[in-house]
N, C-alpha and C positions, 0 to 999 in steps of 0.2 A: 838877501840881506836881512840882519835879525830887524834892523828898523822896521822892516816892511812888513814883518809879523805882527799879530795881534799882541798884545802884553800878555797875556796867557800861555798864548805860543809859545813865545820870549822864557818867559819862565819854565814852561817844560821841557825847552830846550837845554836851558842851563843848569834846574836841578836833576830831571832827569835821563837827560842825551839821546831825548827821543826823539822819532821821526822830525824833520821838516819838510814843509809844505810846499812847491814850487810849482803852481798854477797844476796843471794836470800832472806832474811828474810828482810823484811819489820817489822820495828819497831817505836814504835812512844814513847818517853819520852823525856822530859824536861833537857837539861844540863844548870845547873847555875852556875851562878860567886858566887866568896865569897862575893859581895857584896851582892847580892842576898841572899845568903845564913842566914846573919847578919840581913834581913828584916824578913827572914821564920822561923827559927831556933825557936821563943820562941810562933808560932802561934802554938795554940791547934788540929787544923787537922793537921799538920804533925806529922808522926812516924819517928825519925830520928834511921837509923840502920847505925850500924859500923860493916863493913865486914872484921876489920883486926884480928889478935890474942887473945887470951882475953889477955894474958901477954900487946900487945901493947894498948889495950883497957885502962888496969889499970893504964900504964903508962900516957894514955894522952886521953880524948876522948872529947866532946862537952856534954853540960849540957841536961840533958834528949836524953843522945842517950844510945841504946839498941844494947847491942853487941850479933852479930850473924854471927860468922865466917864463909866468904864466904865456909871454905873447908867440911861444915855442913849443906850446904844449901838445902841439899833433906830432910833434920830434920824441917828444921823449916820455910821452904819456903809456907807453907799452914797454918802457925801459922799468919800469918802477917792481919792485920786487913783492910777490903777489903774500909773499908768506911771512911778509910784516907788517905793522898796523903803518899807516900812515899819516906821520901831523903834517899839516899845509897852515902854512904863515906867508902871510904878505902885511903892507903897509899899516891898513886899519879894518882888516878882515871879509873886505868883502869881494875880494879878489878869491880868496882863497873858498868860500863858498859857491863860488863859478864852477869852479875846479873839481871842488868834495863831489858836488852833481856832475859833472863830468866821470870824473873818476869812479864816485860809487856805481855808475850802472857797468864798469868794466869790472868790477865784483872787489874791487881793492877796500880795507876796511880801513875808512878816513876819520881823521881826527883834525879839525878846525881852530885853531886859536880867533876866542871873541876875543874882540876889540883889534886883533892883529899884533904887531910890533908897538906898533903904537902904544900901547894897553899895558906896556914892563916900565912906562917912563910915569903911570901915575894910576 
């Protein structure tokens, strides 16, 4: 979670999309802003996955996102297409940095929405 980072951290995270730190695991993805997001979001190499419910999926998602609940993710975490970048979105982002660490060590190149969904409404 970015909370759980130093302020330092925090900041290198989101100016420069560098490593994050997660106890002995060493991980390396990308956290971006929603403005970033609003630049990526309609490029053809992204695969955007929504790791929330399908219920809250129906109710709200982003255009060309693919829902795959993170509580399913040993189902379809080998389904993911290795020769796209991939953004992971959930609720208020800390879902989807489970995930990034998950995913980054199967060698997938992850992209995180800070703040999550949550993060487009303010």
């Amino acid at each position: 979670d970015l909370h759980l980072l130093s302020r330092r951290q925090r900041q290198m995270c989101i100016r420069d999309r560098v490593r994050i730190f997660w106890g002995r695991w060493h991980m390396r993805f990308a956290a971006i802003s929603v403005a970033e997001l609003w630049k990526l979001k309609d490029d053809p190499q992204i695969y955007i996955v929504d790791l929330r419910s399908r219920e809250d999926f129906q109710v709200f998602h982003l255009r060309n996102a693919h829902c795959y609940p993170y509580d399913e993710i040993e189902h379809w975490e080998h389904k993911l297409p290795k020769n796209r970048k991939i953004l992971l979105c959930c609720e208020y982002g800390n879902t989807s940095m489970y995930a990034a660490k998950r995913l980054t060590r199967q060698g997938y190149q992850i992209y995180t929405l800070i703040g999550g969904l949550n993060a487009l409404n303010g």
